[in-house]
C-alpha positions in Angstrom: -97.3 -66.2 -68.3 -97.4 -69.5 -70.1 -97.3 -69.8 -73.7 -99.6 -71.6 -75.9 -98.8 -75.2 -75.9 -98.7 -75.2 -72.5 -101.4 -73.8 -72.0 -103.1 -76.2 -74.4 -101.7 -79.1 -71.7 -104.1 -77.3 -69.5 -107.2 -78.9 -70.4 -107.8 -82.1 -70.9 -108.5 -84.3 -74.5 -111.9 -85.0 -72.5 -112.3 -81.0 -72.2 -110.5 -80.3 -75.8 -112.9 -82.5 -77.4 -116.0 -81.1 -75.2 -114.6 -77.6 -76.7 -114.3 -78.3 -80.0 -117.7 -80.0 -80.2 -119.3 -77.1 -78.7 -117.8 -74.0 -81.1 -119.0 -76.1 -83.9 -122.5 -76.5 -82.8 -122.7 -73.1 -81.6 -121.2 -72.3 -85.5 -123.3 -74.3 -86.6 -126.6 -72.7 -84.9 -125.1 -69.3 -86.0 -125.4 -70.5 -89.6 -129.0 -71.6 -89.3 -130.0 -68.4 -87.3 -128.7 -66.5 -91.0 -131.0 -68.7 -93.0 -133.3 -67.8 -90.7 -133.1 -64.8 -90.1 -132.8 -64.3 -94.3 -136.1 -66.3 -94.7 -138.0 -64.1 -92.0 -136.6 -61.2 -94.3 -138.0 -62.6 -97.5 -141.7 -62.9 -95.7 -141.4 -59.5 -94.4 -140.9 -58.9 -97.6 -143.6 -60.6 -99.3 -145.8 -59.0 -96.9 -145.1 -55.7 -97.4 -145.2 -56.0 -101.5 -149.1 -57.1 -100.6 -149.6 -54.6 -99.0 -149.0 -55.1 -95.1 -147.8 -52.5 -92.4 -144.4 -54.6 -91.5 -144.6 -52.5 -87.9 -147.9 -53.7 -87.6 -147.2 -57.3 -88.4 -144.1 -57.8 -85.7 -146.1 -55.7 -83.9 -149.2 -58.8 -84.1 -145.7 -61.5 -83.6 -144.9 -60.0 -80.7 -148.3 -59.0 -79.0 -149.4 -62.8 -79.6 -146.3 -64.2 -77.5 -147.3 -62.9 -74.9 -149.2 -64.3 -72.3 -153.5 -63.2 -72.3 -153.8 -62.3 -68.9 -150.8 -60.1 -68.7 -151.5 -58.6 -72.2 -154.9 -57.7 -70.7 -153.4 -56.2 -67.7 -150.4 -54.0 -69.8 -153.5 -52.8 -71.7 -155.6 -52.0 -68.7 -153.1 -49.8 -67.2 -151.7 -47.8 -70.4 -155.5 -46.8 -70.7 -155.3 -45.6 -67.0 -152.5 -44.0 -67.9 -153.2 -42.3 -71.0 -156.8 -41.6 -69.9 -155.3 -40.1 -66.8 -152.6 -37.1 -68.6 -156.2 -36.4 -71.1 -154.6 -38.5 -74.1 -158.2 -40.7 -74.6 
């Protein structure tokens, strides 16, 4: 097995450099995904002191991502469904 530095020889300065630049973007995407993700916290956050349902509201998020016409169709079937094992 090779050690490092040879292994290092392996790739290019093209390829190092290519490397390198990507880790630090992907570092730096990590870091903005925390603020992020801490700013998403602090809403959830403000919602809930007013009074929201938090489950409700990512609930709403996630409901309106999706695509109408599918929505419509997901919906249709859980009613067959539940209507169909006496749940409606």
């Amino acid at each position: 097995m090779a050690d490092d530095a040879s292994s290092i020889d392996v790739l290019s300065s093209t390829a190092q450099s290519q490397l390198k630049a990507i880790v630090e973007r992907i570092e730096r995407l990590e870091e903005d995904k925390a603020a992020v993700m801490a700013d998403l916290k602090e809403v959830f956050s403000e919602a809930k002191g007013n009074g929201y349902d938090v489950k409700i509201l990512r609930k709403v998020i996630r409901i309106r991502k999706q695509d109408r016409a599918k929505r419509q169709e997901e919906e249709a079937i859980l009613d067959l469904y539940l209507n169909a094992i006496g749940e409606i």
